[in-house]
C-alpha positions in Angstrom: -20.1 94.7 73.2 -21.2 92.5 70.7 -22.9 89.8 73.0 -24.4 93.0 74.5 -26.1 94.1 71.2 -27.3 90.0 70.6 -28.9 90.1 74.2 -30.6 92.9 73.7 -31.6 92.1 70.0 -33.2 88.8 71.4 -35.0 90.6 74.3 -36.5 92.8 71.8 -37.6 89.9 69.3 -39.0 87.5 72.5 -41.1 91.2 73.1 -42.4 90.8 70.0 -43.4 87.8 69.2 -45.2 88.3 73.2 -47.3 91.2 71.7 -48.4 89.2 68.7 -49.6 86.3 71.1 -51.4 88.6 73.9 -53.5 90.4 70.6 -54.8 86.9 69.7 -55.9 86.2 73.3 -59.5 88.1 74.1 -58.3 89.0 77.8 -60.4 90.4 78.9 -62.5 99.3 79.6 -65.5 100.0 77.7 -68.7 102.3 78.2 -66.3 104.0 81.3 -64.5 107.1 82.5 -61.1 108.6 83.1 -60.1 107.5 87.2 -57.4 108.6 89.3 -54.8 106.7 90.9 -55.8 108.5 94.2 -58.4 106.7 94.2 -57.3 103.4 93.4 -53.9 103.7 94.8 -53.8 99.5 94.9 -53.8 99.3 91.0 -50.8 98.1 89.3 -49.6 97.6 85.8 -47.4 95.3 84.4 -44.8 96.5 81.5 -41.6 95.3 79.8 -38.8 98.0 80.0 -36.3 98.5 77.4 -33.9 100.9 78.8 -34.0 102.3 82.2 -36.3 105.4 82.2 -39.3 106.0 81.4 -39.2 104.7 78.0 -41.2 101.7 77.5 -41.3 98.1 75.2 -44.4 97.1 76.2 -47.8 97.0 78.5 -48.9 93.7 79.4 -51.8 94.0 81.8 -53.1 94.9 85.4 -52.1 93.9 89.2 -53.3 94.5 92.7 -51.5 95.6 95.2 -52.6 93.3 98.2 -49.2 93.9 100.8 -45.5 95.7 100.9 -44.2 93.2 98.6 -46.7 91.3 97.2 -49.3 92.0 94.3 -52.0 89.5 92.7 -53.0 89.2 88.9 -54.1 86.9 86.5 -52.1 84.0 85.7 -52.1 84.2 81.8 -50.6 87.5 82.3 -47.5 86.0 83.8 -47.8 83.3 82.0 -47.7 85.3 78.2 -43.8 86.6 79.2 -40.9 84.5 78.5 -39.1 83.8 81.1 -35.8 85.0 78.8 -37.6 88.4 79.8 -38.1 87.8 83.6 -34.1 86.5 84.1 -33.4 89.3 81.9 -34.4 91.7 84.9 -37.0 94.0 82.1 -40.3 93.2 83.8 -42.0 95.5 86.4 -44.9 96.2 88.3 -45.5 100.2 87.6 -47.5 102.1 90.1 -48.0 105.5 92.0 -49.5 106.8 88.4 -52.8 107.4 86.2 -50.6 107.5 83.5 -49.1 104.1 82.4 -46.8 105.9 79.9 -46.1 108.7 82.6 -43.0 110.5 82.1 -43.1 111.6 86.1 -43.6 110.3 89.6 -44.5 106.6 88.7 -43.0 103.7 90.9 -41.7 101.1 89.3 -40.7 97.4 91.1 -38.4 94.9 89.4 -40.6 91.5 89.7 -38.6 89.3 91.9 -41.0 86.1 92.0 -43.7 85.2 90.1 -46.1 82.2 91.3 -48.9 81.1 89.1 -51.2 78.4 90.5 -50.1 75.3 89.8 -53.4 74.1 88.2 -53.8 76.8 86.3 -54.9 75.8 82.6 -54.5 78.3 79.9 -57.1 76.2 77.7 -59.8 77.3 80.1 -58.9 79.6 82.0 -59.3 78.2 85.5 -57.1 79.1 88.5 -56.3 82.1 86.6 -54.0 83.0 89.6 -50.7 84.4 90.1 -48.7 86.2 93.0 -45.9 88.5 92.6 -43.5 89.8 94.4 -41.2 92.7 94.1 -37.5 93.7 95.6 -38.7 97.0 96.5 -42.0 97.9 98.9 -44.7 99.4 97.5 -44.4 102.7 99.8 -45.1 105.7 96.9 -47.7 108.3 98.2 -50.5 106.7 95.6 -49.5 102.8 96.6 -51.7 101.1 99.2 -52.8 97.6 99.6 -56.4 96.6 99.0 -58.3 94.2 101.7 -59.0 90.4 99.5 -62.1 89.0 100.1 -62.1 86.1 102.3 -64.0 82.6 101.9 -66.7 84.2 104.0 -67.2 87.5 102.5 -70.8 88.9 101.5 -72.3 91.3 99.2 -76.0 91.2 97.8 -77.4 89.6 95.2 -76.6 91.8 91.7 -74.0 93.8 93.6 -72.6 96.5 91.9 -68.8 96.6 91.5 -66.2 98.4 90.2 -62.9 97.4 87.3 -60.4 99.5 86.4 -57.9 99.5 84.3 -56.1 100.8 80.5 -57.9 98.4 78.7 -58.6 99.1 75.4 -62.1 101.1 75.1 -63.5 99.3 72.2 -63.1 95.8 70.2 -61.6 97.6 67.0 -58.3 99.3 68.9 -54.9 97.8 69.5 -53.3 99.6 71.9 -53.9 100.3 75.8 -55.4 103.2 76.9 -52.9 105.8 78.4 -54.9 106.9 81.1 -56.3 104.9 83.6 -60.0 104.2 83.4 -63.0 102.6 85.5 -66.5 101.4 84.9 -69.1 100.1 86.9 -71.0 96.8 86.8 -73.6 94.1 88.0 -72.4 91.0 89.6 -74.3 88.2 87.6 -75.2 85.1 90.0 -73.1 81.7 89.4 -76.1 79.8 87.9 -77.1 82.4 85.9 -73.2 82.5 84.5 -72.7 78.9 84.4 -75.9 78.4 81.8 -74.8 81.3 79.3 -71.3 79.7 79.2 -72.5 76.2 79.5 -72.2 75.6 75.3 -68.8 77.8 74.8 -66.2 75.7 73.1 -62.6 75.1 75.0 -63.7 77.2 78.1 -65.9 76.1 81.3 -68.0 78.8 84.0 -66.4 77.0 87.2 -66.8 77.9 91.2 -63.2 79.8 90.5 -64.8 82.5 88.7 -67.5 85.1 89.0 -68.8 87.2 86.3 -70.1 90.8 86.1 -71.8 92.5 83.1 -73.7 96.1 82.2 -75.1 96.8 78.7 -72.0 98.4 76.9 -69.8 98.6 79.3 -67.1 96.1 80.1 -63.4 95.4 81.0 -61.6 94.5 77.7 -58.4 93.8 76.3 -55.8 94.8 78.7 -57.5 94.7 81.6 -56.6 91.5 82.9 -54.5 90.9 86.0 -56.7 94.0 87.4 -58.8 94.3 90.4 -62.7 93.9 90.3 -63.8 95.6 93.7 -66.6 95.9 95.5 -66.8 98.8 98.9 -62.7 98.8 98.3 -62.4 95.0 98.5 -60.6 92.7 96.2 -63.6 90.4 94.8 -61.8 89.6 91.4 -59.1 89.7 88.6 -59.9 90.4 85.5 -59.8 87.0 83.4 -61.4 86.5 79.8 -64.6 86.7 78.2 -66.0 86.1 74.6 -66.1 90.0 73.3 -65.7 93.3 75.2 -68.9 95.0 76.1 -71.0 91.6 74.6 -74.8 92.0 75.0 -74.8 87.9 75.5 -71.6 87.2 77.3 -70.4 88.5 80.9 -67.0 89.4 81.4 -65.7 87.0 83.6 -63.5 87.3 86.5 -61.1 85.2 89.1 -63.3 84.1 92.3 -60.9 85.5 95.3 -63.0 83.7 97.9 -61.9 80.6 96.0 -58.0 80.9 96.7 -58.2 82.1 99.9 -57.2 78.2 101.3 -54.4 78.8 98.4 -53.1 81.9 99.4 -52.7 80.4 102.8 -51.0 77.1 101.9 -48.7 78.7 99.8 -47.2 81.4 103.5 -47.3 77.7 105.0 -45.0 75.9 102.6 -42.5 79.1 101.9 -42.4 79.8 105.5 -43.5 83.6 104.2 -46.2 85.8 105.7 -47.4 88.1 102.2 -49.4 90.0 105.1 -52.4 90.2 102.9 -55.0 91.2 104.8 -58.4 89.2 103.9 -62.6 90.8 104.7 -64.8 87.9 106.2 
């Protein structure tokens, strides 16, 4: 009983100290509206469970549903949990809900494997990758798979696209939204990206990433790992950026079209078909 009561003491403390580091990171919703899961049935959020329930410890960002068993987000999301908290069989992909703190009819899938990109560099934020999977399918009414872009996918020059998410709706709050939100944005060309970023200290604008912006509107803090879409196709994952809703500074977002060759390799070398089904 004892050991019991240290485990759990520990789990709690590794929580934590977790929260305290994700609050320092800007992680990159503001200037948007309430959305329903219906309509983004693919979205995903990750969260630490305390007790069995629907009582939670903790939110720690978005996901995509991109297959049965298999779900994309941003590396540093993955990467920000112990892995005390992963083998201690507490972290979860929630879905099937608007509601992150939902009392009803949400989904929620024990994380089974988590897979960050091996070049992934939390310094700079490049390859801000990861798959997940889960033991159970994604199979709730509200829990579909969205189409990934593939390396030949188009869309026009200052596309608009969509993020959603329970990001925080402003720079001066600490806690995620309860109700899932979206906004709408402008894609902002690579060049165009690369040059506002180009004098940024510790980060780099690379090929891996695209960025999106709209005058006071943004993803923000607690966003990340979520999708960026364009016409109901995965484009991006939420990443970083210097401030929400910043009149200088995109948000900026992980490249799919980039890690399509990954994506790929990886089925190759763990003999596993993730079934993700990619727009050319």
């Amino acid at each position: 009983m004892q050991k019991m009561k240290n485990v759990l003491t520990l789990i709690i403390i590794t929580i934590f100290i977790q929260d305290i580091l994700m609050a320092k990171v800007e992680q990159r919703i503001v200037g948007g509206k309430v959305a329903n899961i219906k309509d983004y049935p693919h979205q995903l959020c990750i969260i630490i469970k305390k007790s069995t329930g629907a009582t939670l410890t903790s939110f720690k960002g978005g996901a995509a549903i991109v297959s049965s068993y298999w779900a994309l987000t941003a590396a540093h999301c993955i990467d920000f949990i112990s892995k005390s908290l992963f083998k201690a069989g507490v972290v979860y992909l929630r879905g099937n809900t608007s509601v992150w703190k939902a009392e009803f009819y949400y989904r929620d899938h024990k994380i089974d494997l988590a897979y960050i990109h091996p070049n992934y560099d939390e310094g700079t934020n490049d390859y801000d990758l990861a798959l997940v999977k889960v033991i159970e399918p994604f199979n709730a009414k509200y829990e579909m798979p969205i189409k990934v872009a593939g390396k030949s996918y188009k869309y026009p020059k200052n596309a608009r696209v969509t993020v959603t998410g329970w990001g925080m709706t402003h720079n001066d709050l600490d806690d995620p939204e309860n109700r899932l939100r979206q906004v709408e944005l402008t894609l902002v060309d690579y060049a165009k990206c690369s040059e506002i970023y180009q004098y940024t200290q510790d980060t780099k604008f690379t090929k891996r990433m695209l960025c999106a912006w709209e005058k006071g509107k943004d993803a923000c803090i607690y966003d990340s790992g979520g999708p960026l879409i364009h016409r109901r196709v995965l484009i991006g994952i939420v990443s970083w950026g210097m401030r929400c809703a910043s009149d200088i500074y995109p948000g900026v977002y992980v490249n799919m079209q980039e890690f399509y060759d990954w994506i790929k390799q990886y089925e190759r070398n763990s003999k596993v078909s993730l079934r993700i089904r990619f727009i050319t």
